[in-house]
N, C-alpha and C positions, 0 to 999 in steps of 0.2 A: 581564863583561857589556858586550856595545855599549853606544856613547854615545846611541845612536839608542833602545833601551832601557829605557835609563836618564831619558831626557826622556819619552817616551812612559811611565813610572810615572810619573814628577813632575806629567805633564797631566792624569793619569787621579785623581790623586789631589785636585789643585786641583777640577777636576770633582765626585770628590763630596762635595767640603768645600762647595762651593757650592750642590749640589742640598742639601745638608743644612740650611744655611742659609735657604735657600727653605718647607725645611719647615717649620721652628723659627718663619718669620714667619708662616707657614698658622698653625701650631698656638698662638702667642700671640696672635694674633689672636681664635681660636674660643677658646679660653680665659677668656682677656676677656669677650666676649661672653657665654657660658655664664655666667658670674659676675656679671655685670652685671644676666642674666636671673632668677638663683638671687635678687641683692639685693632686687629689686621683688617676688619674688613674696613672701620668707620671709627677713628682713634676719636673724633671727636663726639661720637654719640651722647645723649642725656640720658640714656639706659645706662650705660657703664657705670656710671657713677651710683645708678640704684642698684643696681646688680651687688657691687663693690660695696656698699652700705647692709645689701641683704647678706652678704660672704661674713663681713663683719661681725653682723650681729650673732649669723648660726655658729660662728667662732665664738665667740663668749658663751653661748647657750651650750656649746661643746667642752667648754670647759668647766663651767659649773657643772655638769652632769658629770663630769670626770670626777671633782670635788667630792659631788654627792655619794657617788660610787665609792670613793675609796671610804669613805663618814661610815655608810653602810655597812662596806666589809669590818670596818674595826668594831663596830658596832656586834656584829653576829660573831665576830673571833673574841669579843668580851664575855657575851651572854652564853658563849658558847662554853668557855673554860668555865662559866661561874656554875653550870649547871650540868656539865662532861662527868665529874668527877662523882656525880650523885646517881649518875647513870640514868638521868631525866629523858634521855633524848636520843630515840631510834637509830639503830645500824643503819637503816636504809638513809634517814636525812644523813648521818656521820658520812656513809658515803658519798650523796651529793653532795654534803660541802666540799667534798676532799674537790669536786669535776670543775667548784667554781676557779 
């Protein structure tokens, strides 16, 4: 597999670790809030409590993907010096990497 490739997966991947990301902050956010709304109306509801266990979990899931993301980037900023200096790898990817 070309070098040229092989960084274009590495971007495309960063990419949607990041949209993923984005979402994780949509959906903890309406989460929250939905929960927030469930407390005032019915403190004692047995939704709350699933709701607050689903918050949970997309919070771990949001941070593992955080994780994965940064693995990724150092990942593409290695392979990327190892093979920069040989001049392996197109101006156009050089300058998408600079956008990530």
């Amino acid at each position: 597999m070309s070098v040229d490739k092989q960084v274009k997966i590495k971007i495309n991947c960063i990419k949607r670790l990041t949209k993923e990301n984005h979402y994780y902050d949509n959906e903890i956010l309406k989460m929250a809030e939905t929960i927030s709304e469930m407390i005032e109306i019915d403190p004692t509801n047995y939704e709350i409590a699933k709701k607050n266990e689903l918050l949970q979990e997309t919070i771990i899931t949001q941070k593992t993907t955080k994780i994965l993301t940064v693995q990724y980037i150092k990942d593409l900023q290695m392979f990327v010096d190892k093979h920069l200096e040989k001049g392996d790898i197109s101006q156009e990817l050089i300058e998408e990497i600079n956008l990530i």
